[in-house]
N, CA, C and O atoms as a GROMACS GRO file, in nm:
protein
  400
    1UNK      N    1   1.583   0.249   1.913
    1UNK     CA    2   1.552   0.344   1.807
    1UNK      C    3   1.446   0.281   1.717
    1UNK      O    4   1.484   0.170   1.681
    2UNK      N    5   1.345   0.308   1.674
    2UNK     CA    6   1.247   0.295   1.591
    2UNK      C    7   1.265   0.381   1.432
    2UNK      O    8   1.265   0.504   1.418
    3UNK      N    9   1.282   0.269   1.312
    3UNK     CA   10   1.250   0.356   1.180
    3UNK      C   11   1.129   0.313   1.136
    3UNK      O   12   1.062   0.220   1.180
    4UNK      N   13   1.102   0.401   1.028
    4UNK     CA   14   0.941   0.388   1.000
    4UNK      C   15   0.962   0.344   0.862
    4UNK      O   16   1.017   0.424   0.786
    5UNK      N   17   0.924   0.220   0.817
    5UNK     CA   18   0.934   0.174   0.728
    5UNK      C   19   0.871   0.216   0.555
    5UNK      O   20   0.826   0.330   0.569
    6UNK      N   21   0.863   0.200   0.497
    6UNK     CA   22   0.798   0.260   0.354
    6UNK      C   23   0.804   0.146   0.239
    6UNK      O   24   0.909   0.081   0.245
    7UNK      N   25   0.705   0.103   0.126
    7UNK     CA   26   0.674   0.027   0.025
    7UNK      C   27   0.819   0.103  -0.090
    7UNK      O   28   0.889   0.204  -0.075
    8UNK      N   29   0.815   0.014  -0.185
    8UNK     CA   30   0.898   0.097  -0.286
    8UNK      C   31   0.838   0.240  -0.384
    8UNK      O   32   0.887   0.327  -0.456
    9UNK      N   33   0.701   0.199  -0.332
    9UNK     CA   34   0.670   0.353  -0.419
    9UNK      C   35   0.685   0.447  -0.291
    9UNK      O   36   0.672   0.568  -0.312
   10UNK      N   37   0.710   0.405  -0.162
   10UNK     CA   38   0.691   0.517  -0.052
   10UNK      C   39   0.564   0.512  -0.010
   10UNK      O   40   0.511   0.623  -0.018
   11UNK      N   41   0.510   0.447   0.023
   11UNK     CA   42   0.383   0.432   0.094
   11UNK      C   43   0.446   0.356   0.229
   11UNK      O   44   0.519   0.257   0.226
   12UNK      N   45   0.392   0.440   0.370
   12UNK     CA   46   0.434   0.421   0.456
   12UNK      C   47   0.335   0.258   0.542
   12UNK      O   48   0.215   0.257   0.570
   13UNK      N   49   0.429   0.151   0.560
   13UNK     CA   50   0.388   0.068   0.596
   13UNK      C   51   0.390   0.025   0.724
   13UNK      O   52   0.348  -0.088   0.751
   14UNK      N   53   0.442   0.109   0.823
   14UNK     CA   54   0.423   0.044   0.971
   14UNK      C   55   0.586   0.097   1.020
   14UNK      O   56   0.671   0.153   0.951
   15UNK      N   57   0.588   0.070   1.112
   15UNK     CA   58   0.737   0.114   1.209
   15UNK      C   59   0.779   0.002   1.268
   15UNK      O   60   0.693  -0.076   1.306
   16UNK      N   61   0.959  -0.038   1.294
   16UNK     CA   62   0.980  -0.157   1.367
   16UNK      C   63   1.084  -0.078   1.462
   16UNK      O   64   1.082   0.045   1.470
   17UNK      N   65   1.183  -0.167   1.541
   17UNK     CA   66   1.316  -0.099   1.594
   17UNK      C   67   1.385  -0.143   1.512
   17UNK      O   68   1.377  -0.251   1.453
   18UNK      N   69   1.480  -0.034   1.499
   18UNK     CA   70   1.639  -0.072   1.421
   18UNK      C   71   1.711  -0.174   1.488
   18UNK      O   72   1.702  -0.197   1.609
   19UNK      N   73   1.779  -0.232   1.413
   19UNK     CA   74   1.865  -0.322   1.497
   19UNK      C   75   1.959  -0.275   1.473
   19UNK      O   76   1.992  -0.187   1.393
   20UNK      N   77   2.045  -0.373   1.596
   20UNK     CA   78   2.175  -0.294   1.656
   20UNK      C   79   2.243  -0.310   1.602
   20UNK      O   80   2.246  -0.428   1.566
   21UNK      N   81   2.391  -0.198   1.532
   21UNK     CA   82   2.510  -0.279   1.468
   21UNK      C   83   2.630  -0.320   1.586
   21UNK      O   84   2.696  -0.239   1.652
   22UNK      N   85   2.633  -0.429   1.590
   22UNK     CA   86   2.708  -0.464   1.690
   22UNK      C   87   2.852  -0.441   1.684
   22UNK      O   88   2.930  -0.443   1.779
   23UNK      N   89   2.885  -0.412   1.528
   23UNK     CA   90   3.078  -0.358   1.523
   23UNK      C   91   3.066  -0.227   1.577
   23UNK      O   92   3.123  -0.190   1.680
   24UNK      N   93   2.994  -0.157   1.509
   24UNK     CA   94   2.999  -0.040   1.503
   24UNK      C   95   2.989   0.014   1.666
   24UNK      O   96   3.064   0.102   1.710
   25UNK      N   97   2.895  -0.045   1.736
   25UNK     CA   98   2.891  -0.039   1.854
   25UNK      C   99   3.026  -0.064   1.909
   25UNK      O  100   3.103   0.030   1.925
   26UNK      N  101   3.051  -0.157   1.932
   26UNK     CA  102   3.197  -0.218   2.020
   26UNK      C  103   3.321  -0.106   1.975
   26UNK      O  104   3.389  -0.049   2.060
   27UNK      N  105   3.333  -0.091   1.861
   27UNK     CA  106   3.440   0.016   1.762
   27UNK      C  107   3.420   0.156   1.855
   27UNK      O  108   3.507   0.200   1.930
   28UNK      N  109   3.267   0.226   1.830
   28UNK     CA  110   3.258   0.312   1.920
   28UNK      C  111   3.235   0.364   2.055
   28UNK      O  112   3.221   0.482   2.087
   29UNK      N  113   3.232   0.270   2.125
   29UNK     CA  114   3.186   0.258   2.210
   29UNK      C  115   3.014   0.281   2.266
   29UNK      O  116   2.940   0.259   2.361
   30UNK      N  117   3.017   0.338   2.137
   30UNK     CA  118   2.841   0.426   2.153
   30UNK      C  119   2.749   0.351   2.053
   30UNK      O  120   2.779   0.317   1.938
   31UNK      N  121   2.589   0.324   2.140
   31UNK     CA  122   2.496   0.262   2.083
   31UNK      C  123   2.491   0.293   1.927
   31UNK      O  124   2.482   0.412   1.899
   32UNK      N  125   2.494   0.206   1.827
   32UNK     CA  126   2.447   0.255   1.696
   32UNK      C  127   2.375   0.154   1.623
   32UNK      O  128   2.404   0.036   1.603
   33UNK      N  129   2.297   0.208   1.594
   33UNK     CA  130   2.187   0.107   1.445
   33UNK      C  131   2.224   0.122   1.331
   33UNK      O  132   2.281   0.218   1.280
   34UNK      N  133   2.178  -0.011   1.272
   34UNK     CA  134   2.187  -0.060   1.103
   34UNK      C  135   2.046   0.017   1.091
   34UNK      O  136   1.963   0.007   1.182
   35UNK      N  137   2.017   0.108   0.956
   35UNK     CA  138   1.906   0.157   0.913
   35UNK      C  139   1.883   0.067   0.765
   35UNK      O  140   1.951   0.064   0.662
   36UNK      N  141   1.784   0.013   0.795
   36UNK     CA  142   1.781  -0.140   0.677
   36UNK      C  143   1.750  -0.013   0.610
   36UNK      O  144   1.750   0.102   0.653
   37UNK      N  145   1.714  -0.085   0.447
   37UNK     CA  146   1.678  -0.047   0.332
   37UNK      C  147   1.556  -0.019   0.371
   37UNK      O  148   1.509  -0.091   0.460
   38UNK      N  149   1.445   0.128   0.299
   38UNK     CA  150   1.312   0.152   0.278
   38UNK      C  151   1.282   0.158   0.425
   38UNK      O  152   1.189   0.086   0.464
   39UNK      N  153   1.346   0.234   0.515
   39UNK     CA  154   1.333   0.289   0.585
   39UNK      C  155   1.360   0.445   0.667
   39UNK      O  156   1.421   0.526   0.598
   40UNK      N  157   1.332   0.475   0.761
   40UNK     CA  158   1.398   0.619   0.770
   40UNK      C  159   1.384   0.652   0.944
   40UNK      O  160   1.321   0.572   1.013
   41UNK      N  161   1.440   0.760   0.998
   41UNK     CA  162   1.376   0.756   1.129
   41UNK      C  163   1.335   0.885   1.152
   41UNK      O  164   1.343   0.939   1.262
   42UNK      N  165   1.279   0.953   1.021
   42UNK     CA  166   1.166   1.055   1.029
   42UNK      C  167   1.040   1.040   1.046
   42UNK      O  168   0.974   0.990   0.955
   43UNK      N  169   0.989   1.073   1.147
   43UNK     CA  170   0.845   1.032   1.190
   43UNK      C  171   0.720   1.032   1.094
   43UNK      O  172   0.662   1.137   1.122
   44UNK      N  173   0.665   0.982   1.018
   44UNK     CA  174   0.538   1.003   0.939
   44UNK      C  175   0.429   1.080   1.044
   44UNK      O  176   0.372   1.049   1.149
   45UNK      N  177   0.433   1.216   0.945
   45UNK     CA  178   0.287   1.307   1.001
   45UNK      C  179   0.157   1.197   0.950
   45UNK      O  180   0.141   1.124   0.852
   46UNK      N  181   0.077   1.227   1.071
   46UNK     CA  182  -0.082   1.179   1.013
   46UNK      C  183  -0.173   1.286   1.026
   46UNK      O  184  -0.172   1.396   1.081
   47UNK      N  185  -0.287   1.188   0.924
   47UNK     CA  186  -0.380   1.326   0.909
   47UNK      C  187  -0.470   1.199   0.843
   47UNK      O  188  -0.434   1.095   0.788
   48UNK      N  189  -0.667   1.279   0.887
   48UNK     CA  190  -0.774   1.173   0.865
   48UNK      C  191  -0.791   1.167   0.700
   48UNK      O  192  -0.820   1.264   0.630
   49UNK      N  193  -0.770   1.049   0.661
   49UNK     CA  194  -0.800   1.036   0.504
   49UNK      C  195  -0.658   1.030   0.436
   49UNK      O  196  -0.637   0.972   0.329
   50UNK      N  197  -0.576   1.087   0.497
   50UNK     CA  198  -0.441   1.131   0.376
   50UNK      C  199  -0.346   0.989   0.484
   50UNK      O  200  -0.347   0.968   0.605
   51UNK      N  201  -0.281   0.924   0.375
   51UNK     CA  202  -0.155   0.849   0.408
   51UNK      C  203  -0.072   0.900   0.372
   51UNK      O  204  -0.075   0.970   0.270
   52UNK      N  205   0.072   0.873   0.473
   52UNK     CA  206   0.252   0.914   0.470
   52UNK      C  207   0.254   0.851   0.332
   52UNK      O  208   0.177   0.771   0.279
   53UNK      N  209   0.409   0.934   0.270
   53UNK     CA  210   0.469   0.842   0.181
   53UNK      C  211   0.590   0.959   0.191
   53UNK      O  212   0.597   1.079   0.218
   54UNK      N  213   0.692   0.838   0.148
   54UNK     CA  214   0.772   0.912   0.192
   54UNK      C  215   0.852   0.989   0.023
   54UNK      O  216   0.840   0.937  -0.088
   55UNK      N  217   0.898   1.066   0.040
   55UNK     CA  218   1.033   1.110  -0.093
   55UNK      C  219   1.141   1.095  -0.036
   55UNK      O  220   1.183   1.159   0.061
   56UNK      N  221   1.220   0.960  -0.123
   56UNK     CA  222   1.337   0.980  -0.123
   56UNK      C  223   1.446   1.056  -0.156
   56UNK      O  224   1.557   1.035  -0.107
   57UNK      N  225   1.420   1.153  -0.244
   57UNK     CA  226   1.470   1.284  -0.327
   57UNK      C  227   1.500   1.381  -0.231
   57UNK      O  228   1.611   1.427  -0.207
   58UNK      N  229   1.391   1.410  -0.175
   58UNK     CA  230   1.399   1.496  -0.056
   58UNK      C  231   1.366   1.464   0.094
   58UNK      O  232   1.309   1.543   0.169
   59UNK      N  233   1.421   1.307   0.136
   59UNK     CA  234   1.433   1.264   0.239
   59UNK      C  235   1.287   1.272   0.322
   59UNK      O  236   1.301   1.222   0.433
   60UNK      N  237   1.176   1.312   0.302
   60UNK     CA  238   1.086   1.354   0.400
   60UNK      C  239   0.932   1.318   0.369
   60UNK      O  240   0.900   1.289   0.254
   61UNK      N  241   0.870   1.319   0.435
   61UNK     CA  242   0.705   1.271   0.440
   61UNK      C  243   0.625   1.335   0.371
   61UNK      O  244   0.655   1.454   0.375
   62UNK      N  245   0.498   1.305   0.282
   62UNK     CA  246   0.409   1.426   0.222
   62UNK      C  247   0.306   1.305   0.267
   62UNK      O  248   0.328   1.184   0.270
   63UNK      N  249   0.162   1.390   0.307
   63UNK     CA  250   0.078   1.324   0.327
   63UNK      C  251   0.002   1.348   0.162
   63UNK      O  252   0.001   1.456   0.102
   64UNK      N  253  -0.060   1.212   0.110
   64UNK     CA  254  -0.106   1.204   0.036
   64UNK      C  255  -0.265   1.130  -0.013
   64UNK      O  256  -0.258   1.022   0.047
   65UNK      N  257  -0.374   1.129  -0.072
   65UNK     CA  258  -0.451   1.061  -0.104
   65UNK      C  259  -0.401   0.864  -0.128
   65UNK      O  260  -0.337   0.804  -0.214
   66UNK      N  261  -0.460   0.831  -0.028
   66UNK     CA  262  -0.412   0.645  -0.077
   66UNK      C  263  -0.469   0.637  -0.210
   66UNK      O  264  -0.565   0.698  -0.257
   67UNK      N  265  -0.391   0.547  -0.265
   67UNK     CA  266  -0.408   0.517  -0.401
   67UNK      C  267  -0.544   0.425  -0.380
   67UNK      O  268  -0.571   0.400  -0.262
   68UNK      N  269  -0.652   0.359  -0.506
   68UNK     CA  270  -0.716   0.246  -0.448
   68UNK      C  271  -0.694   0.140  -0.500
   68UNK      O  272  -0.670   0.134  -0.621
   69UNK      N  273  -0.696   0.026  -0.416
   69UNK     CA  274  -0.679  -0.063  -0.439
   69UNK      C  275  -0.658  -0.153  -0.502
   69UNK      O  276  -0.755  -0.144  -0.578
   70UNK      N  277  -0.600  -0.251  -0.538
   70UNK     CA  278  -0.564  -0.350  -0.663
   70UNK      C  279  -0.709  -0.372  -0.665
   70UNK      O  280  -0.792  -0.366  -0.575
   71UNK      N  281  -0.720  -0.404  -0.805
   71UNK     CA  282  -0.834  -0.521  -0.857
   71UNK      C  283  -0.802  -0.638  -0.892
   71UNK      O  284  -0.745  -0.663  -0.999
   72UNK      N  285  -0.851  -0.759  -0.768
   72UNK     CA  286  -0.845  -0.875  -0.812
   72UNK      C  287  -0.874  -0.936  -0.956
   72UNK      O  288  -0.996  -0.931  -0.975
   73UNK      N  289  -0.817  -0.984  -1.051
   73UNK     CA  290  -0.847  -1.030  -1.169
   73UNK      C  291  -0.991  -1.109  -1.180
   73UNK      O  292  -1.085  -1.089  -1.257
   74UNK      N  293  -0.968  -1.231  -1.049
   74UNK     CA  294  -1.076  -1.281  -1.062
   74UNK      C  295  -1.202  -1.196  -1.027
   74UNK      O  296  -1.307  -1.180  -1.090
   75UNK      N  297  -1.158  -1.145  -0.909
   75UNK     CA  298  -1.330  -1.077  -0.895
   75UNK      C  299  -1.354  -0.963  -0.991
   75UNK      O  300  -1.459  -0.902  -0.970
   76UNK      N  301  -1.281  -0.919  -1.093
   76UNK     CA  302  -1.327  -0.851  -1.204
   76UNK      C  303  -1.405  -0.951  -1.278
   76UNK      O  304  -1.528  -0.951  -1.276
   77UNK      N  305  -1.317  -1.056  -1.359
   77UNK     CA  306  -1.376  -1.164  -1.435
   77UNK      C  307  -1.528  -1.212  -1.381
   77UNK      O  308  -1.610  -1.240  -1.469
   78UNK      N  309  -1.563  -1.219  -1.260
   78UNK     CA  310  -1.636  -1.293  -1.222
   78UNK      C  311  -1.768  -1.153  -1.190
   78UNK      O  312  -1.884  -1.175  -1.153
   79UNK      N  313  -1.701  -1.003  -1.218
   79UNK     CA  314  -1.835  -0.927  -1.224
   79UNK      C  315  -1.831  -0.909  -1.344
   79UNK      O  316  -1.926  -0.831  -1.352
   80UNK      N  317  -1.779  -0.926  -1.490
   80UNK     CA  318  -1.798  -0.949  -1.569
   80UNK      C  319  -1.900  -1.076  -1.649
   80UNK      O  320  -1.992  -1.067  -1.731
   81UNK      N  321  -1.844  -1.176  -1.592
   81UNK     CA  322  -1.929  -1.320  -1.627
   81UNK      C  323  -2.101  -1.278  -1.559
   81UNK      O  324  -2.199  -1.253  -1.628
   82UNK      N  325  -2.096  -1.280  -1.416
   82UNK     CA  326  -2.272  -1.215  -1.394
   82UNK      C  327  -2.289  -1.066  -1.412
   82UNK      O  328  -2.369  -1.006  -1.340
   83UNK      N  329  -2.219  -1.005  -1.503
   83UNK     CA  330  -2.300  -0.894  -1.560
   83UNK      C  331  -2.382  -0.982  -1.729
   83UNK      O  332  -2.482  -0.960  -1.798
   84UNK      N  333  -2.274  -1.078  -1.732
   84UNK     CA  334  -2.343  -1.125  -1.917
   84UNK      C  335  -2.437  -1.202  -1.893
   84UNK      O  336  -2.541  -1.191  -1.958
   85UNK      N  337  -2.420  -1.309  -1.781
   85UNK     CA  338  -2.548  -1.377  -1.701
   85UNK      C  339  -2.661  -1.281  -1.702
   85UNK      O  340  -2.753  -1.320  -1.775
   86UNK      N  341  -2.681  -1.178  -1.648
   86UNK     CA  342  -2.792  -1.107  -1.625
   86UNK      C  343  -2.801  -1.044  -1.746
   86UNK      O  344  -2.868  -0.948  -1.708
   87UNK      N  345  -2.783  -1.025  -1.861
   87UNK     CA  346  -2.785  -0.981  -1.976
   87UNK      C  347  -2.835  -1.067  -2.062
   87UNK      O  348  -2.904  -1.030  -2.157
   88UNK      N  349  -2.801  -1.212  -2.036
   88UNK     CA  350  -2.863  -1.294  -2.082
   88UNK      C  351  -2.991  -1.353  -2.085
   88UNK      O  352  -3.058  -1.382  -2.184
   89UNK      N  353  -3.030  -1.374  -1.898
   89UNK     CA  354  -3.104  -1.346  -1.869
   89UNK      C  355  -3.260  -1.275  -1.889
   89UNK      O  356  -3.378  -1.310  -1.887
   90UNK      N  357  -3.186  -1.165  -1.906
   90UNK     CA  358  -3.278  -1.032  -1.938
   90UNK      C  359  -3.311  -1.019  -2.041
   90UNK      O  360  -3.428  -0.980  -2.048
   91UNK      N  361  -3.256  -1.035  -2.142
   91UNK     CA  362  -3.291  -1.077  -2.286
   91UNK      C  363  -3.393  -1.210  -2.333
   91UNK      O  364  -3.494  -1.210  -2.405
   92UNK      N  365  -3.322  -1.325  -2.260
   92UNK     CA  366  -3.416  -1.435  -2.260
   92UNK      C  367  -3.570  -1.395  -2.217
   92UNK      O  368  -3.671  -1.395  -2.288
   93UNK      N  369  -3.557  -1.367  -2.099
   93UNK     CA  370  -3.711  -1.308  -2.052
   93UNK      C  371  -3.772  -1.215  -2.190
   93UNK      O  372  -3.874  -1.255  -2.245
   94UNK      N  373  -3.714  -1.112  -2.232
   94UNK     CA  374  -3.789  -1.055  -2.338
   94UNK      C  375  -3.812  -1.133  -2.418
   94UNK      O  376  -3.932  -1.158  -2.404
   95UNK      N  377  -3.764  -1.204  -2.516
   95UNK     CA  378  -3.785  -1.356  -2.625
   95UNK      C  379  -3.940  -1.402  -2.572
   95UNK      O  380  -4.052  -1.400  -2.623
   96UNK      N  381  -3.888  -1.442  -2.452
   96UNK     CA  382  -4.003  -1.561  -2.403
   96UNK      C  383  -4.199  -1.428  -2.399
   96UNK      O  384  -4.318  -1.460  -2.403
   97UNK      N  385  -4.124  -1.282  -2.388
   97UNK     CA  386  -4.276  -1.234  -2.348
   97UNK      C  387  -4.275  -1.176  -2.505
   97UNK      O  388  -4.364  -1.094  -2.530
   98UNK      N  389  -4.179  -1.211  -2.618
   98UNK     CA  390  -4.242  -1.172  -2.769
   98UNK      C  391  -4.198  -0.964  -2.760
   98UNK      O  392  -4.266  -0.872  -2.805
   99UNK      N  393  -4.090  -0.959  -2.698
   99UNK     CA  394  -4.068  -0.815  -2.691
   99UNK      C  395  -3.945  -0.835  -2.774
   99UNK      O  396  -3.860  -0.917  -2.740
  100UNK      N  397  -3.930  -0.755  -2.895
  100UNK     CA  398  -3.809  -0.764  -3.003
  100UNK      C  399  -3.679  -0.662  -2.943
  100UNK      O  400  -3.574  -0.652  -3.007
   0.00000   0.00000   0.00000
């Protein structure tokens, strides 16, 4: 059996197999799986551009716009620092040609 896994906001992250519960099995005689946590074994619809996520409220898939992406701190900081570099820059050059 395969569940399809999900992030805690419900963003669908990939599919594994369930594993087996082995009491539950032997007890019933009949195959049964442990369904870990943040998972489900409702299939995620796809569609080009839109990612699964799932609702837990109402058990089921909505395709949605992906969120974008984290922003690294540093590589903010660091397009910050050469935006003031080039500001600096650019300013210096005016000084040096006598432009106020």
């Amino acid at each position: 059996m395969i569940v399809y896994c999900y992030d805690e906001a419900g963003w669908f992250t990939g599919e594994m197999p369930a594993p087996i519960d082995p009491v539950k099995t032997r007890r019933t005689g009949e195959m049964s799986y442990i369904i870990p946590d943040n998972t489900t074994t409702t299939v995620p619809p796809k569609a080009s551009g839109l990612l699964p996520r799932f609702n837990i409220e109402t058990a089921s898939w909505m395709l949605e716009v992906p969120p974008p992406p984290p922003i690294d701190p540093l590589e903010q900081l660091q397009a910050e620092y050469d935006a003031l570099i080039l500001d600096l820059s650019f300013r210096t050059t005016l000084l040096e040609l006598g432009v106020n």
